[in-house]
N, C-alpha and C positions, 0 to 999 in steps of 0.2 A: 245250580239249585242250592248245593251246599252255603254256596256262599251269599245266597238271598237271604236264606236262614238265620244266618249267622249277624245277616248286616239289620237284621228285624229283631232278633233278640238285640243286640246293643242299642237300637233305638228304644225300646219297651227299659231300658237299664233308668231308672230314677234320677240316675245324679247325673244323665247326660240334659235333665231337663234344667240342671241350674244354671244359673246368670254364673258369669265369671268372676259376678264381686260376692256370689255367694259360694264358689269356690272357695275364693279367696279368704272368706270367713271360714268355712268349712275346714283348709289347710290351718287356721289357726288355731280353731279349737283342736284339731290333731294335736298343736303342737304345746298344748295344756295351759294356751292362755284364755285369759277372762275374757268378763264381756272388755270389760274398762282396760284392760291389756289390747285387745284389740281392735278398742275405736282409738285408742292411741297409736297404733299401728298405721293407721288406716287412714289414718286423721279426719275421722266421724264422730257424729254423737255416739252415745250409749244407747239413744234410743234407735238411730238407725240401725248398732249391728243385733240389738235386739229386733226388730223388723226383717232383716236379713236371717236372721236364726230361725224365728218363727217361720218363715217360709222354705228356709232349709226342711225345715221340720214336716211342712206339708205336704212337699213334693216327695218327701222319702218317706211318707204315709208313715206319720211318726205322731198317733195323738198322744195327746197328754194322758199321765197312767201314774195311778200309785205304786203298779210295781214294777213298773224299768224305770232307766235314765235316759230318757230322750238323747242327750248331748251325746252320753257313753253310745247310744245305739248308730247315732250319726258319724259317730268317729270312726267306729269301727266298720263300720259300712264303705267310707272314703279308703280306708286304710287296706280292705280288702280289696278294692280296685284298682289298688296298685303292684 
């Protein structure tokens, strides 16, 4: 039962709902690159890892706000799950 529990909370966990290429964005904002630092990474547009961001954002129920930092909340969010 414990372990029904346990494997239902990590499904309900937000960031297991992302695509691996929005990990992948995700691990780069971690690691304090741009957008333009990481479509060069990645070898995308700018508009794609903004498209990739914006749905990072959705999934980790992150609306737009004047007073947090989306990205800053996103980061630290990945960061604690590790």
């Amino acid at each position: 039962m414990v372990a029904q529990l346990l494997a239902r909370s990590r499904r309900r966990d937000p960031l297991d709902s992302l695509t691996p290429r929005e990990r992948e964005v995700l691990s780069l904002m971690a690691q304090g690159l741009s957008n333009a630092a990481i479509a060069g990474e990645l070898v995308v547009s700018g508009g794609a890892v903004e498209k990739h961001i914006s749905s990072i954002f959705t999934k980790l129920g992150l609306p737009p706000s004047e007073l947090e930092h989306r990205r800053v909340l996103a980061v630290l969010r990945y960061v604690s799950e590790g």
